[in-house]
N, C-alpha and C positions, 0 to 999 in steps of 0.2 A: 481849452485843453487842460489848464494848470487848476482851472476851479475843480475839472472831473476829478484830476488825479489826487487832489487834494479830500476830493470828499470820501472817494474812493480809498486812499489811505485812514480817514476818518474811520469808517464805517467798519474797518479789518484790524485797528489799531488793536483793541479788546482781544480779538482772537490772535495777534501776533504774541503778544504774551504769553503765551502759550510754549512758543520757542525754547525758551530756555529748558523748562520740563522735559519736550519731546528727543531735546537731546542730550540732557540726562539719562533720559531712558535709553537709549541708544547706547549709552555708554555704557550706564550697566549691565545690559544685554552679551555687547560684545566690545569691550573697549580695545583688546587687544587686538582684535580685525580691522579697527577701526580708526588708529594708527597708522598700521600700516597701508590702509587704504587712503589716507591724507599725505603720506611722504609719497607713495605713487601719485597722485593730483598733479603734488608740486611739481614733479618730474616732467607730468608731462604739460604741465604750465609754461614749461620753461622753451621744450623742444619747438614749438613752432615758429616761436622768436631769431631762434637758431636758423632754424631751414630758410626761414626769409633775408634775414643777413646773407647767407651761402648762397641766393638765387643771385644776387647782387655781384658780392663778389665773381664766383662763377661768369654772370653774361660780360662785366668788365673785364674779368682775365680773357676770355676767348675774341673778343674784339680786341685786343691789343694782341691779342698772338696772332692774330687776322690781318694786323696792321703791321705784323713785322717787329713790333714794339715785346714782344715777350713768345715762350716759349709754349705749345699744349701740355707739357706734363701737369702744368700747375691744376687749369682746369679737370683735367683728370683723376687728380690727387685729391678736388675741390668733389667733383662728384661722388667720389667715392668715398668720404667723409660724408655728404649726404644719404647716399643711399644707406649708410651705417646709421644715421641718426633715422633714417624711417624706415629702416629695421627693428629700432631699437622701440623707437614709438609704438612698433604691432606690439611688441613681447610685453611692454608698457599695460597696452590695453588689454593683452589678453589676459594679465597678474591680476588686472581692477577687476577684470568681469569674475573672476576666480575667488577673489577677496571681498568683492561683493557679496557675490552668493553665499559665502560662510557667514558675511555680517546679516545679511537680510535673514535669512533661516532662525537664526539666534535671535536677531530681536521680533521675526514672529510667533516664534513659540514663546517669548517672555509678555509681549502683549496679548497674545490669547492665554496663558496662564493669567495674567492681572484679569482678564476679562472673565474667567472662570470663575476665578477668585470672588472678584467682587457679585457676581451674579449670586452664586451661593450665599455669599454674608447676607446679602438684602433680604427683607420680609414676604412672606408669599402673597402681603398685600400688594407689591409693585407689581404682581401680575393680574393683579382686576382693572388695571390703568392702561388706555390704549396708545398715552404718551408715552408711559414706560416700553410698550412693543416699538412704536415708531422708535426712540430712540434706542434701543439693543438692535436692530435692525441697523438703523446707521453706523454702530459702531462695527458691529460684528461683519458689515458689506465692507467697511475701507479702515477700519482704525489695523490692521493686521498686516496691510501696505503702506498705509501714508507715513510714519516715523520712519520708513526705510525711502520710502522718494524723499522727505523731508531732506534727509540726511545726505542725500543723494543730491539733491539742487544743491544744498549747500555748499554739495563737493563742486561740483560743476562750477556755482557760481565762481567759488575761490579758483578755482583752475583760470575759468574764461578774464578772470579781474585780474589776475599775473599776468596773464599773455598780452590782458587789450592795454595795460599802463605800458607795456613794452612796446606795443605798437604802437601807439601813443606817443612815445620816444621819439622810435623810428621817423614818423610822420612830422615832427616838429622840426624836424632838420630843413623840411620844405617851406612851414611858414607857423607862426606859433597858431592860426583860425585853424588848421585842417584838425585838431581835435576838438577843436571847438563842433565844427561842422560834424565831424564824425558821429559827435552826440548827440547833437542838434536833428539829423537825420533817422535817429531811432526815436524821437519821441511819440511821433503819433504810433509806435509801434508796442511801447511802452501804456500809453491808455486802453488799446485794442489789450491787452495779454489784463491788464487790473480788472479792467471794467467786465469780460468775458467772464473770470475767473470767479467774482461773486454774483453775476449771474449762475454761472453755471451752478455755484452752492446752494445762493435762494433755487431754484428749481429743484434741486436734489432735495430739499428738506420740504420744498412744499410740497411734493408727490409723492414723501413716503409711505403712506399707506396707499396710496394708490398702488407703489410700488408692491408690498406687501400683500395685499389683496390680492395682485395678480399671482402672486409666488403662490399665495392658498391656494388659488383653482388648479396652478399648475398640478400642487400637491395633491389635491385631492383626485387628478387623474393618473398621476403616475404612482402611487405607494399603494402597498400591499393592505395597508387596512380598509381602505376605500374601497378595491378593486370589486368583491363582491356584490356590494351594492349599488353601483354604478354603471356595472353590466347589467341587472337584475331590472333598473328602475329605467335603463337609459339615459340618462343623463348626461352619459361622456359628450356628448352635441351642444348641450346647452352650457357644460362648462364652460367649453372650447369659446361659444363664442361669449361670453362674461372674459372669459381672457383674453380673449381677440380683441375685445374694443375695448379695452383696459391700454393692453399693448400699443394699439392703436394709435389711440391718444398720448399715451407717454413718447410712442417714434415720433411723432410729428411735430409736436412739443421740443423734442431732442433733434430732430433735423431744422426746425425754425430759426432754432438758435445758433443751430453748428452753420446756417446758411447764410445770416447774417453776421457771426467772427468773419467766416470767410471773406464775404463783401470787404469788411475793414481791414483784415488782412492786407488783401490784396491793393487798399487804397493807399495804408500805411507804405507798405512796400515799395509800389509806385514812387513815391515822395522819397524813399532813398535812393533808390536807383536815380533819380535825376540829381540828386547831391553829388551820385559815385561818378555820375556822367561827366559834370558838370568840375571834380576834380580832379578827373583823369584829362577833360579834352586841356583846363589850364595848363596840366605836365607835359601833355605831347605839346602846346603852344611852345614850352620852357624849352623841351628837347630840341623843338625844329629851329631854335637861335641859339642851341651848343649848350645854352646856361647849366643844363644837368646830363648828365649819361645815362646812356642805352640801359645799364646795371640801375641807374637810381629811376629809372622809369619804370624799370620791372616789379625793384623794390617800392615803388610806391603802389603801386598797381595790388601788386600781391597785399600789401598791409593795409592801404586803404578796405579794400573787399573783405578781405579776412578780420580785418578789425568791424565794418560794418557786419557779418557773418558773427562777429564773435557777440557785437553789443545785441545783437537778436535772439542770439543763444540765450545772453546773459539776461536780456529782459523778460526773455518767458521763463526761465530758471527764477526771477523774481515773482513774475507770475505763480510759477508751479508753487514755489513758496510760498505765497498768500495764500492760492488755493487749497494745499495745503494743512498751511495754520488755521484754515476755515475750517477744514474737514475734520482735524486734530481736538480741536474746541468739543466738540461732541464725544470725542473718547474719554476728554479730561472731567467735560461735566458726568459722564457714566460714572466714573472713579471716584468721582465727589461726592456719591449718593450714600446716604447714610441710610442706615436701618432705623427704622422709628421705635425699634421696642427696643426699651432703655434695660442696661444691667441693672442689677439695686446698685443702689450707690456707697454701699457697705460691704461688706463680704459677703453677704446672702447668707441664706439658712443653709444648714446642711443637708443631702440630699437622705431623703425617707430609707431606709433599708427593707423593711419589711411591707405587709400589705396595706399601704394607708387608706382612709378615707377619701372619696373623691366628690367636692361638693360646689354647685353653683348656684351662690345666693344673691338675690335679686341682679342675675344677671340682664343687660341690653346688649346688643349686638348688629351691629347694621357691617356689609360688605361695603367696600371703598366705593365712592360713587354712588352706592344704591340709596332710595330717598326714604325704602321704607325699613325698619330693622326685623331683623329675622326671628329674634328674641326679645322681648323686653318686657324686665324685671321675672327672669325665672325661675323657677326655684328646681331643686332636685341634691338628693342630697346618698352616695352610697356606702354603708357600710364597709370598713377595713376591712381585707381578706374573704369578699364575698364575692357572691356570680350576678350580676345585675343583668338583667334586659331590657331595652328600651324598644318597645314597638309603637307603630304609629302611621300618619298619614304621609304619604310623597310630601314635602315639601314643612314639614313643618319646624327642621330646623336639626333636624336629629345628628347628621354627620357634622355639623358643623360645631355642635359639643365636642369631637373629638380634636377637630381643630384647637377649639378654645384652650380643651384641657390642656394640649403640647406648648401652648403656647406659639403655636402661628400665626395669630392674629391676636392682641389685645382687644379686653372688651371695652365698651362703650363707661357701663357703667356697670357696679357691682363686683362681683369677686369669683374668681376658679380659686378655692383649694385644695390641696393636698397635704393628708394628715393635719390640716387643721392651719395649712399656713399658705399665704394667696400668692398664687406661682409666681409674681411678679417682684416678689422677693428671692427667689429660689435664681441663680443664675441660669440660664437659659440653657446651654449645653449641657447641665446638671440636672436639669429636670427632665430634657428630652431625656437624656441615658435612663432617669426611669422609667418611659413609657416603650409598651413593646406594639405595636399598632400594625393593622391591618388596613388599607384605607380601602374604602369601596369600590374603588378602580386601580387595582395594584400593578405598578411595573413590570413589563415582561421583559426581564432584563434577557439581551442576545448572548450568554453566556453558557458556561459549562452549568448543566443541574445543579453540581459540588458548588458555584461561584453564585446561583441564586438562592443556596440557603445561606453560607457563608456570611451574605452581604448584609445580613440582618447584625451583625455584632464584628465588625474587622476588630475592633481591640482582644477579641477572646480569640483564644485558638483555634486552632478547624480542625479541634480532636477528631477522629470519625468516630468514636461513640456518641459523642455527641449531635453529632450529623443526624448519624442512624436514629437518635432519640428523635431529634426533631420531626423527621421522616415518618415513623412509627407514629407520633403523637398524634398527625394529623391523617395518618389512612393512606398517604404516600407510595407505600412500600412497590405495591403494584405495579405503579406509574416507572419507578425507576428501572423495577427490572424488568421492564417491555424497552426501555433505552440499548440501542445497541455499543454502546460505551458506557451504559450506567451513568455513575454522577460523572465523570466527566468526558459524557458525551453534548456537544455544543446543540443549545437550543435556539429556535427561531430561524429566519428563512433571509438574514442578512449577509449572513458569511457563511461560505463554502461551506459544506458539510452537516449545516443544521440541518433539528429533527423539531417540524413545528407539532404545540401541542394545543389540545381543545382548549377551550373556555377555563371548565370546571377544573382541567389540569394547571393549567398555570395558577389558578386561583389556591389550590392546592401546595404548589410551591411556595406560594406569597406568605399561605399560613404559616409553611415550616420553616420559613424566613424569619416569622414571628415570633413563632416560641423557638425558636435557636437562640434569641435574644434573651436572656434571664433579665429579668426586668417586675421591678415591684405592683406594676399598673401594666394590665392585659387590654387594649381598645379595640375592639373585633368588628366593623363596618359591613355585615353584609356576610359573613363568613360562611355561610350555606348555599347562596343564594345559585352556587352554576353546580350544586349537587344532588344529584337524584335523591330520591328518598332512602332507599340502603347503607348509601352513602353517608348522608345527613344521623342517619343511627347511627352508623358505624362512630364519627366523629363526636359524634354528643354523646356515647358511651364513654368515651375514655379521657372527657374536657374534664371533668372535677377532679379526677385526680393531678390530671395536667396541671392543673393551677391553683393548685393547692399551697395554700400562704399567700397568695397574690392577690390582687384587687382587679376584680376582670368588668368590662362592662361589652355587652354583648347587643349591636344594633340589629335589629332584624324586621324583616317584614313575614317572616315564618313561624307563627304564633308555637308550632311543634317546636319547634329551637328553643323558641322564648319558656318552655313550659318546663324545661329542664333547670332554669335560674332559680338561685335561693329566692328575689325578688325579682318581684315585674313592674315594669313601669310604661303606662299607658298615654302616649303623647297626642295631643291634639290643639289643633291652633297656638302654637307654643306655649302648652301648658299642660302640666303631670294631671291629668284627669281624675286615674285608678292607682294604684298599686299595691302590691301585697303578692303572696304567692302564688303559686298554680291556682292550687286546691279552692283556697283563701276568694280567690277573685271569683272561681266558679261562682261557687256558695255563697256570694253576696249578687249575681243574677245582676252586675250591669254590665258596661260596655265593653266588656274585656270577655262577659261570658257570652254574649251577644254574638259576638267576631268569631269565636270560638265553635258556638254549634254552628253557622254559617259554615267556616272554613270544613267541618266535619261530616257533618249532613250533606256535602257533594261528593 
């Protein structure tokens, strides 16, 4: 038993360390709840000590007022002093559960703010990582609870270690072994709560993507973006049971284990109850030759049990505490994650003002994980304050320049610059403020119309001329005044009262998200692609002027779009093939004028 607990303390030592941190946090959270949620502890640490002495007292006065030997007022006066102290102990508990709840609220919105926090800082690389999902998974299921149980054992423990050194007391009066015994009697109870508790942690971390996985199927049958297509194709059947036998397996796994605590449980338990037996029948042997009284038989009775009851509390309050600081270990390594794209290490260049250059020279580029790169050694290079387009094949790397350019991912090797200076000297926040981007899959944010152009620049004002420009710039107008609140009328089908909108509408918005954003560098992903053809005129009639002084670069698979740019650039197996102008590329009769009678001549 002593080798288990030992290794078992072993093996938790690392994540107990932890401890200090988690209640730290706690304190900065809510230290002043959390005060007075420790002076209530003590209080009621103290009361049950109390009521056990007064059981004593009490049965002693009524037997000698039985024997003629004293009067009933006492014992009446005796009860009625107890029944005040467990009165007093409900009002006790009911303050904790009261000051609890203020403390626990407080420090879960300060760990899901930390968890926000750090989510945001980190690189959009941690999400090509399936260890980075596993573990935001495990933080985000328990780190949001566990510093408020942490905190919570640790009350309890301190509570139940006041009362049991007083029983403890009490108990020594009868022989100085019955605390010995007392303790002696928890310990196989004591390995059952260690040994259960990192169990149950390896289990929880070895199944989180199982865990995960199942959660996706769920998603995929209950959310509004699925729904379509999974009545269309049928599928909902075949989900269900991928999450069935997912489930499956994680219950049976979770009942294996919870079947076996129990077994030891109950074997632990067994083994004190014959301790409690064992020194209760010695007190009644004591009582039946006079040695002690009817009151200190009571009182042993009562503090025996309740101190046995209390060291049980207190050893799974140790337990809950390992488990725990098991758990906590995983919020702390979240927090610990650093971003892998370094500041410069000098003050950086100042950020561009007007339309710079935008150029990537022999760049390489592979995603996290992936074995082949998506780039390597590329060239492309675009003139300051001009309209560029880059058309080309699925897959040959094309959005993933706009990435490089912001600086979302660092390259392998080679250089992004801007205005002539390689972004990885430019401070990061400094750079993004220049780019005003469109990403090919844009957020449908569940907000007011006004709140999804808005969101494109919070530092600037939400003049409404400015709004209305935006609106205007990109063919908008329409869209808004078919709104039955206009811009702030709430969109999407999450909360009360939205008004969902097509494809090509939202995409629509994302634009005027875009240029709401005054930004030196324009990156357009796709910007036609959910617009009819009227539409797609309308929009590419009044883009030069739009972005006029800016560095615009325009991704497309709609050669009509691309033919509007001062330059074109023709991408294939990541490499600029053709470019030059509309006219320019006809009249040289290759692969750009090739694509072009094709896409015409149907």
């Amino acid at each position: 038993m002593w080798v288990t607990l030992v290794e078992l303390m072993s093996k938790g030592s690392q994540r107990l360390r932890d401890l200090p941190r988690a209640l730290t946090l706690v304190w900065e959270a809510a230290h002043g709840w959390t005060v007075a949620w420790g002076v209530l502890l003590a209080l009621q640490g103290v009361l049950p000590v109390a009521l056990v002495w007064l059981t004593k007292v009490v049965v002693d006065s009524v037997v000698a007022a039985v024997k003629g030997h004293g009067s009933l007022r006492r014992p009446v006066e005796l009860a009625v002093i107890a029944a005040f102290l467990l009165l007093l102990a409900a009002v006790l508990r009911a303050l904790t559960r009261w000051v609890r709840t203020a403390q626990a609220e407080l420090v879960r919105d300060h760990v899901a703010e930390m968890i926000q926090e750090k989510a945001v800082a980190l690189d959009l690389g941690f999400y090509d990582s399936p260890e980075y999902h596993d573990r935001l998974h495990r933080v985000r299921q328990d780190a949001h609870s566990r510093p408020v149980a942490l905190v919570e054992s640790l009350g309890t423990m301190a509570q139940s270690t006041l009362t049991l050194v007083a029983m403890a007391a009490v108990l020594l009066r009868f022989g100085w072994w019955l605390p010995l015994a007392l303790l002696g009697s928890t310990v196989p109870a004591l390995g059952v709560v260690m040994r259960y508790a990192l169990k149950q942690h390896d289990w929880w971390e070895r199944t989180t993507e199982k865990q995960r996985r199942a959660w996706y199927y769920d998603w995929l049958l209950t959310d509004r973006t699925t729904a379509a297509e999974v009545r269309l194709l049928g599928t909902g059947g075949h989900f269900r049971t991928l999450y069935q036998h997912l489930r499956d397996g994680l219950r049976a796994e979770r009942l294996d284990l919870a079947r076996s605590e129990a077994i030891a449980e109950i074997t632990a338990a067994g083994f004190a109850l014959v301790v409690l037996g064992g020194g209760v029948a010695w007190m009644v042997w004591k009582a039946a030759r006079g040695l002690v009284t009817l009151g200190d038989l009571a009182m042993f009775y009562q503090a025996f049990s309740q101190g046995q009851r209390l060291m049980r509390s207190l050893l799974e309050t140790v337990g809950q505490i390992y488990s725990n600081s098991l758990f906590l270990g995983n919020l702390f390594e979240f927090l610990g994650l650093e971003p892998k794209l370094e500041e410069p290490r000098r003050h950086g260049e100042s950020p561009i003002a007007e339309g710079p250059s935008l150029a990537f020279r022999g760049v390489t580029f592979r995603y996290p994980g992936s074995p082949d790169p998506v780039l390597d050694g590329f060239d492309l290079e675009i003139p300051g304050g001009r309209i560029a387009a880059l058309v080309g094949d699925n897959g040959s790397g094309k959005s993933t320049l706009v990435k490089l350019a912001c600086r979302l991912y660092d390259v392998e090797a080679g250089a992004v610059e801007v205005g002539g200076v390689d972004v990885r000297r430019i401070p990061v926040q400094a750079l993004r403020a220049m780019m005003s981007v469109l990403f090919q899959e844009p957020v449908q944010y569940n907000e007011t119309a006004r709140k999804n152009i808005v969101l494109g620049d919070l530092e600037a004002p939400a003049e409404a001329a400015r709004i209305e420009a935006a609106i205007d710039a990109v063919g908008a107008r329409h869209i808004i005044g078919k709104l039955p609140g206009g811009l702030d009328t709430q969109l999407g089908r999450w909360f009360a009262g939205g008004v969902e909108l097509s494809v090509g509408e939202w995409q629509r918005l994302a634009l005027a998200r875009a240029f709401f954003r005054k930004a030196p560098v324009i990156l357009l992903d796709e910007p036609t692609a959910a617009m009819d053809a009227w539409s797609e005129s309308e929009w590419i009639n009044g883009l030069k002027q739009l972005v006029r002084g800016t560095t615009t670069l325009i991704i497309t698979h709609r050669l009509t779009t691309a033919s509007h740019a001062d330059i074109i650039f023709l991408m294939r197996a990541g490499r600029i093939v053709e470019s030059g102008a509309h006219e320019e590329l006809l009249a040289r009769g290759g692969p750009y004028a090739d694509a072009w009678r094709r896409g015409t001549s149907g």
